[in-house]
Backbone atoms as SQL, in Angstrom:
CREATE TABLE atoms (id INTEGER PRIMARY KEY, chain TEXT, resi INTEGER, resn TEXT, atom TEXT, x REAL, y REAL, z REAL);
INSERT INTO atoms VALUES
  (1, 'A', 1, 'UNK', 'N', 71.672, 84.150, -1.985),
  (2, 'A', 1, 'UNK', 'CA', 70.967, 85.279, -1.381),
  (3, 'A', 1, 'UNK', 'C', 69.598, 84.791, -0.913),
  (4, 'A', 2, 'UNK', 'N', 69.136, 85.053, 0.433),
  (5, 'A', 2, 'UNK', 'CA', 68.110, 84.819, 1.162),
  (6, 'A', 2, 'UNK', 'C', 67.114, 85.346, 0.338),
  (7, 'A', 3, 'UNK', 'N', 65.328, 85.060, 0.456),
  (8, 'A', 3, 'UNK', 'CA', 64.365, 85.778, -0.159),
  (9, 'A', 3, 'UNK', 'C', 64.313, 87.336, 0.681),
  (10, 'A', 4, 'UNK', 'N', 64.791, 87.073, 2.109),
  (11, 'A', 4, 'UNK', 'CA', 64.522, 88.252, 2.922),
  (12, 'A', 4, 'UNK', 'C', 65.623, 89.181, 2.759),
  (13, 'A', 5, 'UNK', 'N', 66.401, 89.081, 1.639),
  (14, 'A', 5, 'UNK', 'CA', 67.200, 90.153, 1.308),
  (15, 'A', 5, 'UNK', 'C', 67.159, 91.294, 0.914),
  (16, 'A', 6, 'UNK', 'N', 66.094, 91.520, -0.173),
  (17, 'A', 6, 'UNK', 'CA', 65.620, 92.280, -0.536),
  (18, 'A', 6, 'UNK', 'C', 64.806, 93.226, 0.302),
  (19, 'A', 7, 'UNK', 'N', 63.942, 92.705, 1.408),
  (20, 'A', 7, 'UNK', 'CA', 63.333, 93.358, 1.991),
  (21, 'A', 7, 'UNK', 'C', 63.959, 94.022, 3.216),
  (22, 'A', 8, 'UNK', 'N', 65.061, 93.288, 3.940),
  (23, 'A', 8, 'UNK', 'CA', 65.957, 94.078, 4.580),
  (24, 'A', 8, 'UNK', 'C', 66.678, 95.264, 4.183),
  (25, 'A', 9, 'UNK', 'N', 66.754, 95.208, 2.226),
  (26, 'A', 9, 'UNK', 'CA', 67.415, 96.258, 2.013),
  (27, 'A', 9, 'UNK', 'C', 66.255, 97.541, 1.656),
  (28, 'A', 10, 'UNK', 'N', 65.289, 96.800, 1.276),
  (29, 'A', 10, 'UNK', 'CA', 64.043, 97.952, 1.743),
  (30, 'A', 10, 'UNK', 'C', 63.923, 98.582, 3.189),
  (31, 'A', 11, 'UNK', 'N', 64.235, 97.720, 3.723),
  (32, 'A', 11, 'UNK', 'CA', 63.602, 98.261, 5.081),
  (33, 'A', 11, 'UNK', 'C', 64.899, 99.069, 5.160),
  (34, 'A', 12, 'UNK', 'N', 66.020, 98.627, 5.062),
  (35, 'A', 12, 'UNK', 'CA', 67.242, 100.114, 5.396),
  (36, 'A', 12, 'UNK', 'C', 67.001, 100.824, 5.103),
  (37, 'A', 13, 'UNK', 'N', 66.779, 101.305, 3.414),
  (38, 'A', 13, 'UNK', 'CA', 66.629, 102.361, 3.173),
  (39, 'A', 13, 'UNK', 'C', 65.738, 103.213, 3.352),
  (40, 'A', 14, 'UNK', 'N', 64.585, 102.573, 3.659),
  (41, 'A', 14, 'UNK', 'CA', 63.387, 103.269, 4.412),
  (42, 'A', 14, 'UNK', 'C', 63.760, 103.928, 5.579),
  (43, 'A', 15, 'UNK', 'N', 63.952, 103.076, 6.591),
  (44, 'A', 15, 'UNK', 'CA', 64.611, 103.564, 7.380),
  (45, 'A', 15, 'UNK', 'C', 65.689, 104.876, 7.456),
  (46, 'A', 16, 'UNK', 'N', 66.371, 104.999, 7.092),
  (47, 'A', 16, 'UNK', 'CA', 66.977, 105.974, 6.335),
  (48, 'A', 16, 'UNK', 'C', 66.722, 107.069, 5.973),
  (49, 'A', 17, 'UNK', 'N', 66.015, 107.072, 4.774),
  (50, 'A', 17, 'UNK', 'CA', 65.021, 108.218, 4.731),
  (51, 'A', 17, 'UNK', 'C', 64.587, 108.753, 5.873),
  (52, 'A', 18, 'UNK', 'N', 63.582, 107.652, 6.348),
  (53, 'A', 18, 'UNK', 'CA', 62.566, 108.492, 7.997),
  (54, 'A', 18, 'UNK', 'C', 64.015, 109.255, 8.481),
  (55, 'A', 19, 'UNK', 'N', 64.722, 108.720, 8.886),
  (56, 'A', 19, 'UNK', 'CA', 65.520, 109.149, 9.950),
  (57, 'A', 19, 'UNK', 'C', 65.996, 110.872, 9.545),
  (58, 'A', 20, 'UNK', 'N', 66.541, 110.724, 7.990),
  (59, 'A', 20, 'UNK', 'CA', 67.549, 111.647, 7.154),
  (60, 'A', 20, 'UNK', 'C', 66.159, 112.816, 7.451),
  (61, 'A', 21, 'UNK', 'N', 64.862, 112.615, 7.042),
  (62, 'A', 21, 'UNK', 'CA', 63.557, 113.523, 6.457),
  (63, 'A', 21, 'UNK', 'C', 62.558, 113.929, 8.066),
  (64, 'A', 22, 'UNK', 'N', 62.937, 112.774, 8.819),
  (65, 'A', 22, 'UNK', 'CA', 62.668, 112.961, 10.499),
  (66, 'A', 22, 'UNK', 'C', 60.668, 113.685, 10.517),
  (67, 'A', 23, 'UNK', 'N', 60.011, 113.499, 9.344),
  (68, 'A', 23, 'UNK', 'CA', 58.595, 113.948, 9.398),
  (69, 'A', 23, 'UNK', 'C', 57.969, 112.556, 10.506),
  (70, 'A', 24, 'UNK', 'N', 57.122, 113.326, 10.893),
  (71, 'A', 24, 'UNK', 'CA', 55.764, 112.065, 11.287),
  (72, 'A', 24, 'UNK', 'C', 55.310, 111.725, 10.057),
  (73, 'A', 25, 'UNK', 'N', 55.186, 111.388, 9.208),
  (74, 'A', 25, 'UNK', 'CA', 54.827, 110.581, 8.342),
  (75, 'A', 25, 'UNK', 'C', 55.738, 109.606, 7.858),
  (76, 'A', 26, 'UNK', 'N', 56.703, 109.943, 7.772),
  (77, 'A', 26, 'UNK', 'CA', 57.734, 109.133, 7.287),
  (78, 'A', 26, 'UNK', 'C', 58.471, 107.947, 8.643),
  (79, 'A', 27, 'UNK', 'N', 58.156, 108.806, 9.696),
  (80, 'A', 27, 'UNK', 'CA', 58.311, 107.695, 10.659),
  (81, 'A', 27, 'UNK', 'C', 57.116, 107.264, 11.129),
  (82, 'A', 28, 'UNK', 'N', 56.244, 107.352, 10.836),
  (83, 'A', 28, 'UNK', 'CA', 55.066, 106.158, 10.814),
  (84, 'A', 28, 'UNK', 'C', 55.136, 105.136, 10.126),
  (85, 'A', 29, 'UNK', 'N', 55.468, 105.603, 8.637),
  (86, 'A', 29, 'UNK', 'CA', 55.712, 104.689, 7.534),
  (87, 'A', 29, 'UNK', 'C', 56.407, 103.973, 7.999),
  (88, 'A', 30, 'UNK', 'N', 57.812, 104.249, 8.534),
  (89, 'A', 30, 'UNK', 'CA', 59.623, 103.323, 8.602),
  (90, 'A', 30, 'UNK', 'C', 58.586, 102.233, 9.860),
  (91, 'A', 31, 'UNK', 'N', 57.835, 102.954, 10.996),
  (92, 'A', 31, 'UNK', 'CA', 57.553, 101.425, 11.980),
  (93, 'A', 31, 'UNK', 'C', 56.932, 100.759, 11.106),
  (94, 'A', 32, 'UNK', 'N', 55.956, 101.456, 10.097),
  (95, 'A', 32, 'UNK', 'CA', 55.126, 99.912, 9.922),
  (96, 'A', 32, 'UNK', 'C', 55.716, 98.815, 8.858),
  (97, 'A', 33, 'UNK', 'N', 56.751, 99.464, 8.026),
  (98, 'A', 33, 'UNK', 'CA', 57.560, 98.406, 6.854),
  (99, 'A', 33, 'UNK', 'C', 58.114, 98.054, 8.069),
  (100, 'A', 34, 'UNK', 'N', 58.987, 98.193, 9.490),
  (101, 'A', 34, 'UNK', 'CA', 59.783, 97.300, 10.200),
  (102, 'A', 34, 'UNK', 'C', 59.011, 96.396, 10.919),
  (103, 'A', 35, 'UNK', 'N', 57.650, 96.778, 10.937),
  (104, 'A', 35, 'UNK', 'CA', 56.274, 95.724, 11.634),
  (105, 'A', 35, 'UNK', 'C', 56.193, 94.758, 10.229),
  (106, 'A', 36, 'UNK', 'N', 56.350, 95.544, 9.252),
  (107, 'A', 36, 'UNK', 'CA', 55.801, 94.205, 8.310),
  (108, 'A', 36, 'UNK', 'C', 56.679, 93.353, 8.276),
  (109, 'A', 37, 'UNK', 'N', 58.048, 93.836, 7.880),
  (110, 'A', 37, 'UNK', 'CA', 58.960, 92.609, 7.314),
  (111, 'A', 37, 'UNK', 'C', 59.845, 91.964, 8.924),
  (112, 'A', 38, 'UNK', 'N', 59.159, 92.659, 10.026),
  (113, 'A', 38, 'UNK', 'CA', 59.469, 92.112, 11.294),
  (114, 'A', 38, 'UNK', 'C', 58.755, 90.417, 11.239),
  (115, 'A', 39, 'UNK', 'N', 57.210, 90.904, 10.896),
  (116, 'A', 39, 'UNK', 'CA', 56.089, 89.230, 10.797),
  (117, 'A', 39, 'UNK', 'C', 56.531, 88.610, 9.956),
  (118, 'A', 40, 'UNK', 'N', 56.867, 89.197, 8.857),
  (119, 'A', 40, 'UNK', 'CA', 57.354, 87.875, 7.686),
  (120, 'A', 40, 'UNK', 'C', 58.370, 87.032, 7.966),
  (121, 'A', 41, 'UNK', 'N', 59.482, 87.748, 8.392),
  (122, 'A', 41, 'UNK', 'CA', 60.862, 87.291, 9.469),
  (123, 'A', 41, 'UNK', 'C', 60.488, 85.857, 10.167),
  (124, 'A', 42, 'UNK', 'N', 59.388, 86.249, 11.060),
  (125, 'A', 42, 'UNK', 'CA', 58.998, 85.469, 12.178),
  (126, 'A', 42, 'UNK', 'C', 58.595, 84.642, 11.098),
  (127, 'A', 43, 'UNK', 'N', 57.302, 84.684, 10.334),
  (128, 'A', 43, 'UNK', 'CA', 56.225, 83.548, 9.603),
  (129, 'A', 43, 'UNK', 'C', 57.382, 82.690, 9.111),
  (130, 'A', 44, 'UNK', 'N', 58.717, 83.165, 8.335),
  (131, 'A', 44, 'UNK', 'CA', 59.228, 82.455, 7.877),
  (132, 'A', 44, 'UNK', 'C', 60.312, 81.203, 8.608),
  (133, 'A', 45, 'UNK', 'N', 60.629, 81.872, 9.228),
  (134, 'A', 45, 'UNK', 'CA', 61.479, 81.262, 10.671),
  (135, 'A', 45, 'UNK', 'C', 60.648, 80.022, 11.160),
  (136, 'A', 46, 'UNK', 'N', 59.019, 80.270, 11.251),
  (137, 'A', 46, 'UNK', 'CA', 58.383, 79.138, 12.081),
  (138, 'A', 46, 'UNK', 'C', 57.991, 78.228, 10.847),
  (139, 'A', 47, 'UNK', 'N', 57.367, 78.489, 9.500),
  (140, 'A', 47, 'UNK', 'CA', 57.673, 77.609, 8.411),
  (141, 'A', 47, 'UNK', 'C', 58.850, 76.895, 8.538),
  (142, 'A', 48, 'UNK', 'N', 59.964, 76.962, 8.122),
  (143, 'A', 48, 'UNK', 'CA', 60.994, 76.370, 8.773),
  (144, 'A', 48, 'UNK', 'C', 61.478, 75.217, 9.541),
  (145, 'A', 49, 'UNK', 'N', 60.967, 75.740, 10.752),
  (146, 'A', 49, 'UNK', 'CA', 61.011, 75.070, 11.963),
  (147, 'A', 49, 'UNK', 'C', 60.349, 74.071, 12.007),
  (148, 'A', 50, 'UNK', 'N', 59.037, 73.885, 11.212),
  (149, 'A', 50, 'UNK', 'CA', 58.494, 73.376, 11.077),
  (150, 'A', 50, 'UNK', 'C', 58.494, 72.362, 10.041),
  (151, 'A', 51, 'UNK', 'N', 58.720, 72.695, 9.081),
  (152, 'A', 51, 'UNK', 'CA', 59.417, 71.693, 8.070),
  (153, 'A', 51, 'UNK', 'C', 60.364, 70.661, 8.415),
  (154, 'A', 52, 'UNK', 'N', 61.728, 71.557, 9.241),
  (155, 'A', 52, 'UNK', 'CA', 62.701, 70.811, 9.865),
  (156, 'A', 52, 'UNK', 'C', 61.842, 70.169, 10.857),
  (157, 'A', 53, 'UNK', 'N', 61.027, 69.985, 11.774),
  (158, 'A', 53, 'UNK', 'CA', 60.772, 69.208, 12.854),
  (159, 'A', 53, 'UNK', 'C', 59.749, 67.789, 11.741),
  (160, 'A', 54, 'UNK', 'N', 58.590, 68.195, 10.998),
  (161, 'A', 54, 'UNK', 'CA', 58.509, 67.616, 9.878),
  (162, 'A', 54, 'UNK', 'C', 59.256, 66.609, 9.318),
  (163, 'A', 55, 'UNK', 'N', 60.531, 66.992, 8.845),
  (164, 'A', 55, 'UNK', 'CA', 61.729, 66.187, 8.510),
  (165, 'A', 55, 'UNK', 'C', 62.020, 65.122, 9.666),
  (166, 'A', 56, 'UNK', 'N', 62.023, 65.653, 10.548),
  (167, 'A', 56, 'UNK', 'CA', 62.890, 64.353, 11.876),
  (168, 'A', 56, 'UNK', 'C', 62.166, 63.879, 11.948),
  (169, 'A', 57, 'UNK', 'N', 60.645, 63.998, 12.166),
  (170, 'A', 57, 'UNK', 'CA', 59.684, 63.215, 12.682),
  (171, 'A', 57, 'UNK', 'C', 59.737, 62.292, 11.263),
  (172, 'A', 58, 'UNK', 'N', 59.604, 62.727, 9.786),
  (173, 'A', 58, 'UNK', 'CA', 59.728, 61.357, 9.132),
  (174, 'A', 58, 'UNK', 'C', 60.658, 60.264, 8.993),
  (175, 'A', 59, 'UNK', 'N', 62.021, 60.893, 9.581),
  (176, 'A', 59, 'UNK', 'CA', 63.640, 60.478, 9.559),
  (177, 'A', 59, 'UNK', 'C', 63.434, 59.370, 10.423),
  (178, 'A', 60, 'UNK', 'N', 62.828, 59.455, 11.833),
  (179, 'A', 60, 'UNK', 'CA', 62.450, 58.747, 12.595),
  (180, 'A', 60, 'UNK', 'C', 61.593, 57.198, 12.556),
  (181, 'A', 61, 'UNK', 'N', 60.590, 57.905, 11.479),
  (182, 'A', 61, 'UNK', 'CA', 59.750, 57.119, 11.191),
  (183, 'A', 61, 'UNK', 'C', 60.266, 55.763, 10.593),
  (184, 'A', 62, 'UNK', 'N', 61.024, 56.210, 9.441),
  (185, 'A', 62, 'UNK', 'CA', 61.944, 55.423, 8.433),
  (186, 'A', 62, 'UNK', 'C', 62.722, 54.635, 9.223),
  (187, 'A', 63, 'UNK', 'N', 63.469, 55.491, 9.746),
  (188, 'A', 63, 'UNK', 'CA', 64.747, 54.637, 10.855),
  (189, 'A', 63, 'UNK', 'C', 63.597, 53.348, 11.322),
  (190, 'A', 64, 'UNK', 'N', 62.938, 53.764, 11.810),
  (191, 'A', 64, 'UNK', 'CA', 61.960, 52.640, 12.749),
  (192, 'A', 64, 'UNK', 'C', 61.709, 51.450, 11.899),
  (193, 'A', 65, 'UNK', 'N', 60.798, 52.169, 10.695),
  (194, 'A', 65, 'UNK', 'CA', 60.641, 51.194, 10.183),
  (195, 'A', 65, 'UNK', 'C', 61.665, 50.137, 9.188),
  (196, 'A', 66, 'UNK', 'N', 62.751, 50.698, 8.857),
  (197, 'A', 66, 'UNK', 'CA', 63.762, 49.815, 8.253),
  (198, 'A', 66, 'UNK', 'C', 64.625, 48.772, 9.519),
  (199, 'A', 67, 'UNK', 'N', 64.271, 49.548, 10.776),
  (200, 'A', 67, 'UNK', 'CA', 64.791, 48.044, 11.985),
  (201, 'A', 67, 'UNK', 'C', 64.238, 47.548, 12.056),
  (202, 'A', 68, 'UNK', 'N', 62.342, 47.413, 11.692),
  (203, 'A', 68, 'UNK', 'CA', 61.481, 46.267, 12.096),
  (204, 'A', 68, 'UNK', 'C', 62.075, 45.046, 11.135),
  (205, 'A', 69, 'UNK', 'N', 62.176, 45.283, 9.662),
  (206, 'A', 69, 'UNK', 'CA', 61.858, 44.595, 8.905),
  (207, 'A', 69, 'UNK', 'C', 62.873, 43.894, 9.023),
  (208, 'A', 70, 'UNK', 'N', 63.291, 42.665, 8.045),
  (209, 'A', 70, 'UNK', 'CA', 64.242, 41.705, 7.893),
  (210, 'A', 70, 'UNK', 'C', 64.881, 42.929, 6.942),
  (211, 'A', 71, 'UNK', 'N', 66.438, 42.779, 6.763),
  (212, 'A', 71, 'UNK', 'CA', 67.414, 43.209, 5.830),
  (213, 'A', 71, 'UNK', 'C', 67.117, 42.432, 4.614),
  (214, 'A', 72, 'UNK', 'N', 66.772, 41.297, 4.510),
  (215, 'A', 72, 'UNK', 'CA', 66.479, 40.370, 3.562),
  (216, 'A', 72, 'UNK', 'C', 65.095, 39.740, 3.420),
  (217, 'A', 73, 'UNK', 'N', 64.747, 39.675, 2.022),
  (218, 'A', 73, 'UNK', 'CA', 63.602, 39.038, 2.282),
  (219, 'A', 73, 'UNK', 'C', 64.165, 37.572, 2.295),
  (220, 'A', 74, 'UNK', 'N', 64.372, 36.978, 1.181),
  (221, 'A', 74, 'UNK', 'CA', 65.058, 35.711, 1.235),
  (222, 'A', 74, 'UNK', 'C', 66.078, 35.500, 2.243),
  (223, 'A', 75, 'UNK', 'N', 65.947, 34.641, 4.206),
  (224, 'A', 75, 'UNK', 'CA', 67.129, 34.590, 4.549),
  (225, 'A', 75, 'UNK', 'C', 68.175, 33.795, 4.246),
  (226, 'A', 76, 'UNK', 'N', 68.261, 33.330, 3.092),
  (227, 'A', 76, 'UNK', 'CA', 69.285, 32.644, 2.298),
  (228, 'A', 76, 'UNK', 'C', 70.393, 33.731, 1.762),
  (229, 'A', 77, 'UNK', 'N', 69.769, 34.271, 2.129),
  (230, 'A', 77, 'UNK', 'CA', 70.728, 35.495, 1.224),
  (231, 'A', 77, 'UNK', 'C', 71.700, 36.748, 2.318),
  (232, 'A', 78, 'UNK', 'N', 71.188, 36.174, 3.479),
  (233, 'A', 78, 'UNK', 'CA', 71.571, 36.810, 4.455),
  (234, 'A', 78, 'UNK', 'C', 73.069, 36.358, 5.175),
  (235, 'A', 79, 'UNK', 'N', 73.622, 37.204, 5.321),
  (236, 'A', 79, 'UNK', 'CA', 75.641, 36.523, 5.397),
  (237, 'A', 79, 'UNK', 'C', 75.247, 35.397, 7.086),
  (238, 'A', 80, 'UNK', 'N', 74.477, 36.270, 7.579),
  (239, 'A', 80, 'UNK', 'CA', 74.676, 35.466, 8.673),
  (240, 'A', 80, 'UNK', 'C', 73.704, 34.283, 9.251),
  (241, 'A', 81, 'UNK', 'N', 72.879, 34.266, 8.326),
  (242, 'A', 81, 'UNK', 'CA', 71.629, 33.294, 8.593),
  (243, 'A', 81, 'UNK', 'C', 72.077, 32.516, 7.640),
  (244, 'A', 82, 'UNK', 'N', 72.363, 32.607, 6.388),
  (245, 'A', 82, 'UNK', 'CA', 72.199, 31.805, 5.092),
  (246, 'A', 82, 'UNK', 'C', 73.468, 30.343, 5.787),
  (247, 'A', 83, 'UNK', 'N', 72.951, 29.901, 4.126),
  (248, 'A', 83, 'UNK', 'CA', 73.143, 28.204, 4.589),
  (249, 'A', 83, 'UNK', 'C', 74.322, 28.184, 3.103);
């Protein structure tokens, strides 16, 4: 279960209510819980994204740097160099 589970099921039932109770107050309330857990949605999505892009850019890094180096330090030990 996602962390944003909970708050989707807040926001239904909020929702809900406004709709069932139809006051201006209660549908003021329902936009602004769907404004709130609308931004968190987003904040969390671009955390994320960001992490994952984070990730490749170090994946990258690694890759790079394990082709500079020799496979071996000793090339004696290497199948195709060694003696």
């Amino acid at each position: 279960m996602s962390p944003l589970s909970p708050a989707a099921a807040v926001t239904v039932a909020v929702i809900t209510m406004a709709t069932l109770s139809s006051s201006p107050t209660a549908l003021i309330l329902t936009a602004a819980i769907f404004v709130v857990v609308a931004a968190t949605v987003t904040v969390a999505a671009l955390c994320t994204t960001e992490a994952l892009i984070e990730d490749i850019e170090m994946d990258k890094r690694v890759t790079v740097n394990s082709l500079a180096r020799p496979l071996y330090q000793d090339y004696s030990q290497d199948p195709f160099l060694g003696r």
